[in-house]
N, CA, C and O atoms as a GROMACS GRO file, in nm:
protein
  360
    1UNK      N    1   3.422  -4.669  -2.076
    1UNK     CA    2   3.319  -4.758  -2.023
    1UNK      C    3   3.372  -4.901  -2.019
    1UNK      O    4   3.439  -4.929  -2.118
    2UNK      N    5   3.361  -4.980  -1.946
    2UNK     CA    6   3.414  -5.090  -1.899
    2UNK      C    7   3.370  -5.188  -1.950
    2UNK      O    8   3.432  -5.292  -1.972
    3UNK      N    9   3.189  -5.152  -1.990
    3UNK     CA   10   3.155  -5.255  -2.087
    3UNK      C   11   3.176  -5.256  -2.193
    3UNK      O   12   3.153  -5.362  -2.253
    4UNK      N   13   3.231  -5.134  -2.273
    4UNK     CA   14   3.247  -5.123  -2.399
    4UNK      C   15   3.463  -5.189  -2.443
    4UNK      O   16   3.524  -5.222  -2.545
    5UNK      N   17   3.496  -5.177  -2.299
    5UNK     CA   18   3.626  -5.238  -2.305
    5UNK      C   19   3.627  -5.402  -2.349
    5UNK      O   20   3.712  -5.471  -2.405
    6UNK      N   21   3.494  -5.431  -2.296
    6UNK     CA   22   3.505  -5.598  -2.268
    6UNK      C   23   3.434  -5.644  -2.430
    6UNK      O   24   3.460  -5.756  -2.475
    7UNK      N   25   3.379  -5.583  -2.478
    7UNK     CA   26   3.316  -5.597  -2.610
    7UNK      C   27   3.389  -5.609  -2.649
    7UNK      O   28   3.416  -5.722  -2.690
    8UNK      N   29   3.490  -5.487  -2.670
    8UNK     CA   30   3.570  -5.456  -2.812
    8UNK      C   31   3.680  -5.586  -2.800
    8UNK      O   32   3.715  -5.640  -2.905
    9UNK      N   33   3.729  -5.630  -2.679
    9UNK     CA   34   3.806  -5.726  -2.625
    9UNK      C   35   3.752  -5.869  -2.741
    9UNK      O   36   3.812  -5.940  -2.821
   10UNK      N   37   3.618  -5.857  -2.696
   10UNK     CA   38   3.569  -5.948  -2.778
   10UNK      C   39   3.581  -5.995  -2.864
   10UNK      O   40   3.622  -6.106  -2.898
   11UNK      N   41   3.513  -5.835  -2.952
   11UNK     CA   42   3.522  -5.844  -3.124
   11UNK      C   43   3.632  -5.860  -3.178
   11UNK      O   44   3.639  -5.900  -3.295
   12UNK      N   45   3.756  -5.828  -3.092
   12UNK     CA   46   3.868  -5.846  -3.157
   12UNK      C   47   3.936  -5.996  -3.169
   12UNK      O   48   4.001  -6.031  -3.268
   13UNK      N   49   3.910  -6.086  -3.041
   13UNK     CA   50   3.947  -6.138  -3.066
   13UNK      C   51   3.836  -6.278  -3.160
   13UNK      O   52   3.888  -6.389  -3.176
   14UNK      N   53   3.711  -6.257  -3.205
   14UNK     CA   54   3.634  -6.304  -3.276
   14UNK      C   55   3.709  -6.318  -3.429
   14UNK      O   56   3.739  -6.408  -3.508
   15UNK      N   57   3.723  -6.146  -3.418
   15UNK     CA   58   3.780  -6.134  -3.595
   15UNK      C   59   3.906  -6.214  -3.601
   15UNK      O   60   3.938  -6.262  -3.710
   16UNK      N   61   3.978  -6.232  -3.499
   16UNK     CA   62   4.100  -6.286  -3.498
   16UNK      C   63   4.085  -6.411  -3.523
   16UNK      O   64   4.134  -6.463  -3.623
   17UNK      N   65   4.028  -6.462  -3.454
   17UNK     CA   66   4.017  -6.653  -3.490
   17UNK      C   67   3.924  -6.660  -3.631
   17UNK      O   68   3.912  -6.755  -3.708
   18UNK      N   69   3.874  -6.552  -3.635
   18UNK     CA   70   3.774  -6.581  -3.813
   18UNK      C   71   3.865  -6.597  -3.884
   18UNK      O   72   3.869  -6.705  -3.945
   19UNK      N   73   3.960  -6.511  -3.902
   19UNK     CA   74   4.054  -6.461  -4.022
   19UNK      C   75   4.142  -6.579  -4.060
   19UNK      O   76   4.203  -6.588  -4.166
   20UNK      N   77   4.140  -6.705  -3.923
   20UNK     CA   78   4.251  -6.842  -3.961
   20UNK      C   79   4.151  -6.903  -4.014
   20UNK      O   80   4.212  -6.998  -4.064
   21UNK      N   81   4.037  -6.920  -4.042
   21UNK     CA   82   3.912  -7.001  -4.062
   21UNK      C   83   3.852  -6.981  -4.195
   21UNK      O   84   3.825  -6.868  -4.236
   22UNK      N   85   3.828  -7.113  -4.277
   22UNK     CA   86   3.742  -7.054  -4.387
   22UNK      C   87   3.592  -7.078  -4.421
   22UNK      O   88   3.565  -7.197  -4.412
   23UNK      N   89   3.512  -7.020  -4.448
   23UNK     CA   90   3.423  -6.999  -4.431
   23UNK      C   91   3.341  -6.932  -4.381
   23UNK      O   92   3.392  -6.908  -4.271
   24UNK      N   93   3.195  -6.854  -4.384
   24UNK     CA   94   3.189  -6.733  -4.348
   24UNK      C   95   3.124  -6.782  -4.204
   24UNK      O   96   3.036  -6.867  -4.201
   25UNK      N   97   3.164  -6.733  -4.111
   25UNK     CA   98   3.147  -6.722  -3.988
   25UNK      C   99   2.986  -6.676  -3.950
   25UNK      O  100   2.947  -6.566  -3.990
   26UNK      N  101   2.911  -6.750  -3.884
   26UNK     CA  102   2.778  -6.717  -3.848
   26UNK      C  103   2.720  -6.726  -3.748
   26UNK      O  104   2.606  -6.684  -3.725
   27UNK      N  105   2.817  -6.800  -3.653
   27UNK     CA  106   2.792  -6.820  -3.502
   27UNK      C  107   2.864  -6.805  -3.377
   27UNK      O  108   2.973  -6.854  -3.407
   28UNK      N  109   2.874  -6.770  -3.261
   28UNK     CA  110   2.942  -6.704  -3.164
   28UNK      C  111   2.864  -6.793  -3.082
   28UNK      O  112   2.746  -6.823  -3.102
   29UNK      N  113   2.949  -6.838  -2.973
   29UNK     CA  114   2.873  -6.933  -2.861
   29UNK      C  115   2.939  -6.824  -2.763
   29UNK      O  116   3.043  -6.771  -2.801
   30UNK      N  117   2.881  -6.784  -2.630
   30UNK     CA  118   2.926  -6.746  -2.531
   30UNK      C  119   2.868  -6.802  -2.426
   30UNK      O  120   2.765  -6.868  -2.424
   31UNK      N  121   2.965  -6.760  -2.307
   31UNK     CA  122   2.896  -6.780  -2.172
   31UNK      C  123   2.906  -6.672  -2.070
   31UNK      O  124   3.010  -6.607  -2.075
   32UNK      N  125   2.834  -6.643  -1.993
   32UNK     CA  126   2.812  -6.508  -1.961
   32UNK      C  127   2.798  -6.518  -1.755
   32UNK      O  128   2.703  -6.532  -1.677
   33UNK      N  129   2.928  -6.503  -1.741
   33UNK     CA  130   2.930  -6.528  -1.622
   33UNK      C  131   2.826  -6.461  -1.488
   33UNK      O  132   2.787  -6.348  -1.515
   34UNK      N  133   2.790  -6.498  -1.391
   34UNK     CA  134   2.653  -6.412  -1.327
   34UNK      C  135   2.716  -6.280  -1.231
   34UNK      O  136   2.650  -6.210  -1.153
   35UNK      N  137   2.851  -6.269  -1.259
   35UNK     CA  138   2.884  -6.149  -1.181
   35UNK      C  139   2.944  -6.065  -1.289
   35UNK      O  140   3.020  -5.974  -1.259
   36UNK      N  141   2.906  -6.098  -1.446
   36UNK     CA  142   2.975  -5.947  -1.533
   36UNK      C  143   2.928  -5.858  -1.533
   36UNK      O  144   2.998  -5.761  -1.563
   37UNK      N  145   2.819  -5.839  -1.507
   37UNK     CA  146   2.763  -5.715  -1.483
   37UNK      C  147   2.695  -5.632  -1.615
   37UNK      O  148   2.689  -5.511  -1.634
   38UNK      N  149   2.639  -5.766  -1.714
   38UNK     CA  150   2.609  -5.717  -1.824
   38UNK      C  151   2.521  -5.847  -1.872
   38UNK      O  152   2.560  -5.964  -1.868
   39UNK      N  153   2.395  -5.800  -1.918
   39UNK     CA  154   2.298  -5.895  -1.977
   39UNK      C  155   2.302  -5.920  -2.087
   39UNK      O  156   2.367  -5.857  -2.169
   40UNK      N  157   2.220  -6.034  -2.114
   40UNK     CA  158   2.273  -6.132  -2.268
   40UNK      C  159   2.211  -5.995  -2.385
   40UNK      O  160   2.257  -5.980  -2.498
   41UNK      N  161   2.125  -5.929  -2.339
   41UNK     CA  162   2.043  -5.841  -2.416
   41UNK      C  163   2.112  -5.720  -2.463
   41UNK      O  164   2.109  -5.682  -2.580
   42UNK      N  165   2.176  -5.657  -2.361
   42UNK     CA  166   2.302  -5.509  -2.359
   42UNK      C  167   2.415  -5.614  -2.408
   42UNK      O  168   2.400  -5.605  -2.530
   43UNK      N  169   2.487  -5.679  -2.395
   43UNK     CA  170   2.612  -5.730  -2.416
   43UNK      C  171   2.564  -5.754  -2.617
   43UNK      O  172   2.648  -5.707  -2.693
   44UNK      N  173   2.463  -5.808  -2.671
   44UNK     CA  174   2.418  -5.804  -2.798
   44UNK      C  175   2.393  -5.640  -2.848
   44UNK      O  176   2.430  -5.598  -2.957
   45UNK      N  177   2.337  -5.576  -2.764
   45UNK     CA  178   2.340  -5.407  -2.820
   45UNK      C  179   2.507  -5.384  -2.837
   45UNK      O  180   2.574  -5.379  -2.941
   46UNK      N  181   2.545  -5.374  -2.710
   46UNK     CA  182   2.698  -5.341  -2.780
   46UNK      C  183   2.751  -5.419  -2.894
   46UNK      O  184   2.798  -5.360  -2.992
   47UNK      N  185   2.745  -5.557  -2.885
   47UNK     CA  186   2.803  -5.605  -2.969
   47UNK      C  187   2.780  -5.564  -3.140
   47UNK      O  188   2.857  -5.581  -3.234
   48UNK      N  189   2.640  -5.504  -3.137
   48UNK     CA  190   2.602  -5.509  -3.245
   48UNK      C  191   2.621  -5.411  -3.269
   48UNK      O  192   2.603  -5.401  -3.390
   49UNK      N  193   2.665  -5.265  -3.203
   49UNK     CA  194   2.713  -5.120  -3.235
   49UNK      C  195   2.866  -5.165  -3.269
   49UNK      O  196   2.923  -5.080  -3.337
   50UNK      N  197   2.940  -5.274  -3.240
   50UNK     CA  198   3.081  -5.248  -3.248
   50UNK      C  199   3.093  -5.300  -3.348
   50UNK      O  200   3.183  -5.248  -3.414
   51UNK      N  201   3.023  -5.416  -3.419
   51UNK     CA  202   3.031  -5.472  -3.522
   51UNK      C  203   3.004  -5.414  -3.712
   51UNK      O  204   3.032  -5.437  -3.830
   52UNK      N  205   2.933  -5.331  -3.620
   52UNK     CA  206   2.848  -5.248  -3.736
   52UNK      C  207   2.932  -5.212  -3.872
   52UNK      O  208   3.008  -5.116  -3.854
   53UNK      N  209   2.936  -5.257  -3.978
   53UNK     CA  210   3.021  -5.228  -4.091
   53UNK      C  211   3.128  -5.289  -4.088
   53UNK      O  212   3.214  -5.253  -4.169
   54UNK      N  213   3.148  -5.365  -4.024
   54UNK     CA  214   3.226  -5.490  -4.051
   54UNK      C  215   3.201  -5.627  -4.091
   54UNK      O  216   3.088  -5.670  -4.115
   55UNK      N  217   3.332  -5.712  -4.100
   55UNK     CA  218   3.327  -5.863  -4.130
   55UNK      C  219   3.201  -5.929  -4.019
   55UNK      O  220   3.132  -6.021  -4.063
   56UNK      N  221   3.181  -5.889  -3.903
   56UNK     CA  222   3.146  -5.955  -3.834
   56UNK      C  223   3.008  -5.920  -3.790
   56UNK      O  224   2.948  -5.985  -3.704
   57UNK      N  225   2.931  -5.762  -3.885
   57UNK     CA  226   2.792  -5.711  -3.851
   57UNK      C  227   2.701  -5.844  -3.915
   57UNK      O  228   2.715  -5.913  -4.016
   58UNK      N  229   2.585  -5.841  -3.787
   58UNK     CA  230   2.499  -5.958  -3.790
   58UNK      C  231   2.534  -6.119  -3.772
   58UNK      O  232   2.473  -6.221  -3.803
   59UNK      N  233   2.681  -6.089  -3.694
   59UNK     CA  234   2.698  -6.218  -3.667
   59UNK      C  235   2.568  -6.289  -3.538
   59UNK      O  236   2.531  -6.204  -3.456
   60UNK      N  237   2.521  -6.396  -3.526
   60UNK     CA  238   2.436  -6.426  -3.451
   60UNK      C  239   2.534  -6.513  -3.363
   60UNK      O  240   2.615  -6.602  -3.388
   61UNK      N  241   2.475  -6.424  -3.210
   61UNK     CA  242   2.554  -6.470  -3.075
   61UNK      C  243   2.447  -6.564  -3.004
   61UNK      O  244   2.328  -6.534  -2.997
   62UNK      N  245   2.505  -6.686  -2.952
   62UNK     CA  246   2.417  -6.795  -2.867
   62UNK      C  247   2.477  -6.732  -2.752
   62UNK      O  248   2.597  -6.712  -2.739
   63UNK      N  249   2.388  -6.703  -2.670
   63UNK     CA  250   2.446  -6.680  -2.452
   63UNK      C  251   2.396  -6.779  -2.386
   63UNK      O  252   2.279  -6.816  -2.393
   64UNK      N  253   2.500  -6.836  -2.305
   64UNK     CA  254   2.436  -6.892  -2.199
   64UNK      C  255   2.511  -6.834  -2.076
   64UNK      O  256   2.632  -6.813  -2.068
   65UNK      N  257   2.402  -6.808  -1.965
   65UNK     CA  258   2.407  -6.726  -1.883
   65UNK      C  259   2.430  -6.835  -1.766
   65UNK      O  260   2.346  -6.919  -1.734
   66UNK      N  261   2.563  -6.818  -1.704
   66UNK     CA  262   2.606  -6.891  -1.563
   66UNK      C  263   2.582  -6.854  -1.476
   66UNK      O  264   2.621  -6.746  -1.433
   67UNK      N  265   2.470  -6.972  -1.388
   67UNK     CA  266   2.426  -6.880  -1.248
   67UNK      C  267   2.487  -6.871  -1.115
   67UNK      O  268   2.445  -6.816  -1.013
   68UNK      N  269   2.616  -6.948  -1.143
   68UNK     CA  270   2.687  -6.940  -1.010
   68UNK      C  271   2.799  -6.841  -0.946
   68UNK      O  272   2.917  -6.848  -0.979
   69UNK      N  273   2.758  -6.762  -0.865
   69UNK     CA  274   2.827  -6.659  -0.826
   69UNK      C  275   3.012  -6.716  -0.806
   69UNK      O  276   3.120  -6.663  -0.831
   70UNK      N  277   2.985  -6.800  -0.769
   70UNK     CA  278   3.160  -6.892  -0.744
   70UNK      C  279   3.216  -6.958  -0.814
   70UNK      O  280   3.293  -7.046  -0.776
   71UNK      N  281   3.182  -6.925  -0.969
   71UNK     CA  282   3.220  -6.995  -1.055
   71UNK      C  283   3.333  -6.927  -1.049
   71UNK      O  284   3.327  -6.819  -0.991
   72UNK      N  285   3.494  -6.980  -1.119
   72UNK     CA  286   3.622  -6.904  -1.137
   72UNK      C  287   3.587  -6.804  -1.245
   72UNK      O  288   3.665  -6.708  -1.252
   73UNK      N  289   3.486  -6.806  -1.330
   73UNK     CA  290   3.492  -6.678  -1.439
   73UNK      C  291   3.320  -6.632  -1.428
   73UNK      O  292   3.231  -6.617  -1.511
   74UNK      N  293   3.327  -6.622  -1.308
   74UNK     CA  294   3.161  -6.518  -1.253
   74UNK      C  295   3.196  -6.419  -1.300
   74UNK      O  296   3.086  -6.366  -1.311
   75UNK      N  297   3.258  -6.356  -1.334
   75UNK     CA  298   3.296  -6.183  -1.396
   75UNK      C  299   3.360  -6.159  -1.529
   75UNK      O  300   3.401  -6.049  -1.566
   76UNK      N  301   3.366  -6.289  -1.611
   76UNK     CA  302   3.402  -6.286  -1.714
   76UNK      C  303   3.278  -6.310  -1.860
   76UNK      O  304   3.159  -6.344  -1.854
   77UNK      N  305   3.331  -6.288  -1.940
   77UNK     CA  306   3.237  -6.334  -2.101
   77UNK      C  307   3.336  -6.397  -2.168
   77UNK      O  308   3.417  -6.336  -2.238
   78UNK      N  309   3.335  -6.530  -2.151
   78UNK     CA  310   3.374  -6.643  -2.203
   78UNK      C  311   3.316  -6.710  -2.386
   78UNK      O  312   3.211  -6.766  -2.418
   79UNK      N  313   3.439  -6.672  -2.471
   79UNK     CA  314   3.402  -6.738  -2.602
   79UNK      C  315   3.420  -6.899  -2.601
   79UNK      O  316   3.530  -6.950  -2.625
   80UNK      N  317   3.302  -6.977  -2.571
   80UNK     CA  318   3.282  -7.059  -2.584
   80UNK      C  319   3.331  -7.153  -2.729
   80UNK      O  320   3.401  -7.253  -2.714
   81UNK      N  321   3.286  -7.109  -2.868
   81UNK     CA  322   3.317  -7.186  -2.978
   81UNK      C  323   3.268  -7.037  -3.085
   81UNK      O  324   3.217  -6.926  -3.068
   82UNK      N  325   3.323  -7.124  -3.207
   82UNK     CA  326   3.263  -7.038  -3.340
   82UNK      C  327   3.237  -7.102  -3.407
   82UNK      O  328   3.290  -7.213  -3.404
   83UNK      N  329   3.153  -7.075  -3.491
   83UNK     CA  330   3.080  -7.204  -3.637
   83UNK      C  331   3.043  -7.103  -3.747
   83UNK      O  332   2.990  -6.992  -3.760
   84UNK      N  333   3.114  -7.231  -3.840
   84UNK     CA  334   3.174  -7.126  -3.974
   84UNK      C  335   3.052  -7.218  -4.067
   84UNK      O  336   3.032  -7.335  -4.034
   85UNK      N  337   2.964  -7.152  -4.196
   85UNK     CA  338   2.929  -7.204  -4.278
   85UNK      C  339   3.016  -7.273  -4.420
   85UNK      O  340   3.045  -7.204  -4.518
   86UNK      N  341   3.037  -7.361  -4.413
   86UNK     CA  342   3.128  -7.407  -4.504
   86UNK      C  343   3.080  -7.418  -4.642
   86UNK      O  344   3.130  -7.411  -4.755
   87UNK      N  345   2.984  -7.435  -4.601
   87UNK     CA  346   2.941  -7.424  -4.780
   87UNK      C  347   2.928  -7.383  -4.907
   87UNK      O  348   2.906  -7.432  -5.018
   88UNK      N  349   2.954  -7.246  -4.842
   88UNK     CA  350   2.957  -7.097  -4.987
   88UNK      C  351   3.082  -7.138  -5.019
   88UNK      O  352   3.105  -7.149  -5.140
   89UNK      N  353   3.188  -7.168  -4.929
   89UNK     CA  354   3.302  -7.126  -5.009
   89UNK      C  355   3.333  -7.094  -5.156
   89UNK      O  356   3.275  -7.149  -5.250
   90UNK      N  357   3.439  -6.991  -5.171
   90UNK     CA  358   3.468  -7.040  -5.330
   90UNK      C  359   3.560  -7.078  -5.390
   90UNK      O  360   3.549  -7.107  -5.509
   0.00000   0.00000   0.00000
């Protein structure tokens, strides 16, 4: 499944930039181009089946959804930023 390619694409590279970062990770900014072919709502179901039992289950994703068909990444899901809670550390 093609959407489940673009997730895992995701999650991987989420965990990847967590793992240089300290602090526990709690936020995901995306942008959600208007030709991926996947809503902010399904793109959070998957995300949240792939995450499941990992570092990264219940991470909370911000979408913002791009409405321009001619944008250069209309067909992409763009990681915008990540935001780490710094405070627990130990």
């Amino acid at each position: 499944m093609h959407e489940q390619s673009l997730i895992n694409d995701l999650v991987e590279k989420i965990q990847e930039l967590s793992n240089a970062q300290q602090g526990k990770l709690v936020l995901a900014k995306l942008r959600l181009g208007a030709l991926a072919h996947i809503s902010p709502d399904h793109l959070r179901e998957h995300f949240d089946h792939a995450t499941a039992g990992t570092a990264l289950e219940g991470l909370r994703l911000e979408i913002e959804e791009l409405p321009d068909i001619s944008h250069p990444f209309a067909q992409d899901i763009i990681l915008e930023s990540l935001e780490f809670d710094r405070s627990r550390e130990s």
